[in-house]
ROGUMI-311562 format. One record per residue: x, y, z of N, C-alpha, C in turn; residue in three letters. Coordinates in pm, whole numbers, plus 32768, in hexadecimal, padded with zeros to 4 digits. Layout:
BEGIN
XYZXYZXYZala ...
// end
This chain:
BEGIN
55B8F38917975635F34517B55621F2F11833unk 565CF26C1830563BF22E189956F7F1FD18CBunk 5703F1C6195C5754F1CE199C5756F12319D3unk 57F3F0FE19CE57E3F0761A4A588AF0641A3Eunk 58A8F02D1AA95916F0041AE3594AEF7B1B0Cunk 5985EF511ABC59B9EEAC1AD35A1BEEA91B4Funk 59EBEE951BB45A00EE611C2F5A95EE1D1C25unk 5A8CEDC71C045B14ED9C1C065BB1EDD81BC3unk 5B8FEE131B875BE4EE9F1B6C5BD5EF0D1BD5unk 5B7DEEFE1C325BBEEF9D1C565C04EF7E1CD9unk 5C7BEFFB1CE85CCAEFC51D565CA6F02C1DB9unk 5C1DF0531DE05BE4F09B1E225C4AF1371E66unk 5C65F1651DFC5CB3F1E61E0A5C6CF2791E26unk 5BC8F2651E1F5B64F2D61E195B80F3271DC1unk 5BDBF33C1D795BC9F3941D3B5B57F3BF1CD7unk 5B2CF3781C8F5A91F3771C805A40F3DB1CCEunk 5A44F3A71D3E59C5F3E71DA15A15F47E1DCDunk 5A84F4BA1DB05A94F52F1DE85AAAF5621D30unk 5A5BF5321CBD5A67F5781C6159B1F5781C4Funk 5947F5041C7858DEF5221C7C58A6F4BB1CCEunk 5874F5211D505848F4D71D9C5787F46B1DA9unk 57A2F4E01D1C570EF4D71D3856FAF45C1CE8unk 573CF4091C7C5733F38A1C5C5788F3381C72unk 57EFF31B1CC65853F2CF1D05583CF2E91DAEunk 582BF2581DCF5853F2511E61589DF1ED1E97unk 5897F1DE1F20595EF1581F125900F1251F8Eunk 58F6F0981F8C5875F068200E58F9F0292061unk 58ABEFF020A85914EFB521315979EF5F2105unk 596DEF39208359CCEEDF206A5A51EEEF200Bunk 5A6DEF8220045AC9EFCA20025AB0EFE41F74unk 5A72EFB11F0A5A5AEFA61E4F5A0FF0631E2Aunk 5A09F0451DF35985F0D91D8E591CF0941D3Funk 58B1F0EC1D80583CF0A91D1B5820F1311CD3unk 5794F1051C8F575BF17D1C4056FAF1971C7Cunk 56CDF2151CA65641F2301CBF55D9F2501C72unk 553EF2551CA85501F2931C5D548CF2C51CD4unk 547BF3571CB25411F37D1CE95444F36C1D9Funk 54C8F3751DB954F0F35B1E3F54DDF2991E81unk 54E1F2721E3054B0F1ED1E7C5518F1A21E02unk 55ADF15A1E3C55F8F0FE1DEC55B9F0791DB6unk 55FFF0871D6755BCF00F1CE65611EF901CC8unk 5607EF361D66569CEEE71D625690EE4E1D39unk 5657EE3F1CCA5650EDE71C9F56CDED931C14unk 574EEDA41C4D57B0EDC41C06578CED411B7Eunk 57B0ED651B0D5786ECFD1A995711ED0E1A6Aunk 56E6ED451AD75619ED131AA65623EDAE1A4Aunk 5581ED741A15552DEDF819BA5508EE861A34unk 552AEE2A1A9D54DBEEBF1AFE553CEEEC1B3Dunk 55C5EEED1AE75656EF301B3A565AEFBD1AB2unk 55F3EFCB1A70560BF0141A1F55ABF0B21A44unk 560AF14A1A7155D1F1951A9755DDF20E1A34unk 5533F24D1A24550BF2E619DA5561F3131A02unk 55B7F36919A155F4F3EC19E355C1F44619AAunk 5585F4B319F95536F51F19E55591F59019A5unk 5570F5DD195E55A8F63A18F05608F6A6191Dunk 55E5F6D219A35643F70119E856AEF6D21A29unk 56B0F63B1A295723F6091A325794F5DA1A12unk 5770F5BB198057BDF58119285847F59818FCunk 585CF62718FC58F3F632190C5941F6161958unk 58F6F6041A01593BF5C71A4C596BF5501A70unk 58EEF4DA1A1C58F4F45F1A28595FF43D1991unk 5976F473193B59E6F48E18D55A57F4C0191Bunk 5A90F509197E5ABFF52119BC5B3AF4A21A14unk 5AC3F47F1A5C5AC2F40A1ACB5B01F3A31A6Aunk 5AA6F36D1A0C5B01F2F719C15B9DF30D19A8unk 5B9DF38A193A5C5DF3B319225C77F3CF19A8unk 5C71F3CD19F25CD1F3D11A8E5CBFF34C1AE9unk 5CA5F2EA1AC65CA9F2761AF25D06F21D1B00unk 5D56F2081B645DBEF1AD1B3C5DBAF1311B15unk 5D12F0F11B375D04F0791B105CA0F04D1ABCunk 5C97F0B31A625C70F0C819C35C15F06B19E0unk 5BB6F0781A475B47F0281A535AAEF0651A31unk 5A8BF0CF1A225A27F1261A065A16F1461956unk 599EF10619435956F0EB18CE590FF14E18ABunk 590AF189182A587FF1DF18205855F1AC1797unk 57D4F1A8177E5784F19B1704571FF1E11704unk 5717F20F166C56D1F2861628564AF24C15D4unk 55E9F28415FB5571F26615BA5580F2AA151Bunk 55D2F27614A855CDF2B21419553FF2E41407unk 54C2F2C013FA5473F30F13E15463F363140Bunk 545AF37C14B7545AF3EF14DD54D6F47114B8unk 553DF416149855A4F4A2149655CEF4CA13E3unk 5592F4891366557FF4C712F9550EF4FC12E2unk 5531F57812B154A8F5ED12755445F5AE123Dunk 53D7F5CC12145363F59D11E9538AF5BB1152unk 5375F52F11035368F56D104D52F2F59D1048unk 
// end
């Protein structure tokens, strides 16, 4: 599952980051990015605003989105990875 946040939707409320800190952070300019691996990925629009969320996180970053007031937090699912093998 991968993670990113359209910037211009968010009305920097953190809530995100006090549901998972470990892939949301809010930089000086008051917004939420996505992290990865601790190091934000603020390339808002671009291919490299898009962050791994690691398996232990995922409910939280599912979480974070439905509690968003500014329904700005994206997630997309790798289909191969998440149907069973025929």
């Amino acid at each position: 599952m991968r993670v990113w946040i359209d910037q211009d939707l968010c009305t920097g409320d953190g809530l995100c980051i006090d549901h998972c800190p470990d892939v949301f952070v809010q930089l000086e300019d008051g917004i939420a990015y996505v992290a990865e691996a601790g190091f934000p990925l603020n390339d808002p629009g671009g291919s490299f605003s898009l962050a791994w969320v690691p398996e232990r996180n995922i409910q939280a970053v599912v979480d974070a989105a439905e509690a968003c007031p500014g329904e700005c937090i994206f997630i997309e699912i790798d289909r191969r990875q998440a149907l069973p093998a025929a």
